[in-house]
C-alpha positions, 0 to 999 in steps of 0.5 A: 851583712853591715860588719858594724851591727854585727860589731855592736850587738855581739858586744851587746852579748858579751857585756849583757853576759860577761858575770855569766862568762866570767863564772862560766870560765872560772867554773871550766879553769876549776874543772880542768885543774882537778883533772889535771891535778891527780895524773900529777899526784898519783904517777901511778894511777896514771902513768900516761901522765897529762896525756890521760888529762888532756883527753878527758880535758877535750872530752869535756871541752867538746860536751861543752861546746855542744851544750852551748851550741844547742843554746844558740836561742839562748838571749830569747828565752824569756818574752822580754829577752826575745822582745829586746833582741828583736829590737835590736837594730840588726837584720835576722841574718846578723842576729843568728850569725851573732848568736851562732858565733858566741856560742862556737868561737866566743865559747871557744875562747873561754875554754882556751882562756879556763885551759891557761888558768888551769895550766898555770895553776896545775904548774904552781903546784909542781913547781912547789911539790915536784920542782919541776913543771910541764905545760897542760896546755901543749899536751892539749892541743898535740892531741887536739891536732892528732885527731885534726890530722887524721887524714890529709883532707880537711875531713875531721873539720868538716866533720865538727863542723857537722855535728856542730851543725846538727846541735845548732838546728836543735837548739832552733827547734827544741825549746826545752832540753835541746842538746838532750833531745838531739843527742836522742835524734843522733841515737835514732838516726843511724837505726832508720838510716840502716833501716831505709838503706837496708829497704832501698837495696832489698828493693834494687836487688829485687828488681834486678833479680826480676830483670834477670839480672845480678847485682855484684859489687867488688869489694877490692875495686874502686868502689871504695873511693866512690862511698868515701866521697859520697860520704863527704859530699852527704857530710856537707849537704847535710851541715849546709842544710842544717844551718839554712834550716836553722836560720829559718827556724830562728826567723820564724820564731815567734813572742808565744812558742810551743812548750817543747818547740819553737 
């Protein structure tokens, strides 16, 4: 990859979007300070005070970065748009690493930079009523970083890193409605899942019975440590898999797409 095309044309976004990021971040800094503003007010309500907020604020903050990473065709919509990407002068590759990174860290940033205006404006109005302020910001990112530091791995990451995985690949394969059709997958997956599984070892315990055999499990062994990372490298496969699907998708699509995918 030449870091100077990528260098070009993510500048190319950003100055081709800037009114749209520019309302998207005054909108998000509003939001964040009318949930902010009543833990201040009503002290009662909310004794839990901007604890309370700073989880509603990553609530909404993770809806958000999962809508625009189901967007990632979002500079390809129309046919003039995808005409005038495709001639832009970068490879496929560039292009949807461009287009995954400004709807992840790009958007990121314009959450934290709506977060401080929110900060700032939340501190105004106590130190003008109250006499006094604290910092929105800070109870933020404690509680951003509890959930990080749940375990000693980097589990929880890679666990963001999946599921942002998994909107990114719908956001490739649906063309309307993206986020709300791979929520609906998301609904739908576990249910065939458990149903497959549940098949799988209806199957095994059969045959082992007919074999003659008995099929235990110690649920107080080590078995445990075994599921745990099974479960991490599946959490993995599957993230890696998703992007390489959705980077085929996104070089596979075309001037004249389906009505409901790409």
């Amino acid at each position: 990859m030449n870091r100077n095309s990528i260098y070009k044309v993510m500048m190319w976004n950003i100055i081709g979007t800037r009114s749209q990021l520019l309302r998207d971040t005054i909108a998000m800094a509003i939001a964040y300070t009318v949930m902010s503003l009543p833990t201040i007010c009503f002290p009662a309500v909310f004794p839990n005070g901007f604890h309370t907020a700073s989880v509603g604020i990553i609530i909404v903050s993770c809806y958000v970065l999962a809508k625009k990473a189901s967007q990632v065709c979002f500079n390809m919509k129309t046919k003039s748009e995808f005409v005038t990407y495709a001639m832009l002068p970068a490879t496929n590759a560039e292009k949807f690493v461009i287009n995954v990174l400004y709807q992840t860290v790009l958007r990121f940033v314009m959450l934290l930079a709506a977060l401080l205006v929110a900060d700032a404006i939340q501190a105004l109005v106590c130190l003008v009523f109250c006499q006094s302020a604290m910092s929105l910001t800070m109870y933020v990112m404690d509680a951003a970083f509890s959930f990080l530091m749940l375990s000693d791995s980097f589990y929880p990451i890679i666990l963001l890193l999946f599921v942002q995985s998994t909107f990114v690949l719908g956001g490739c394969f649906f063309r309307k409605h993206a986020m709300f059709a791979t929520v609906l997958l998301w609904i739908a997956f576990p249910f065939v899942l458990s149903a497959i599984t549940g098949s799988l070892i209806y199957l095994a315990l059969h045959v082992f019975d007919s074999l003659g055999y008995i099929l235990y499990v110690d649920p107080l062994g080590g078995s445990h440590v075994a599921l745990e990372i099974c479960a991490k490298v599946f959490v993995v496969v599957v993230t890696v898999l998703d992007y390489w699907l959705s980077y085929r998708l996104f070089c596979r699509m075309q001037l004249i797409n389906n009505k409901f995918f790409n």
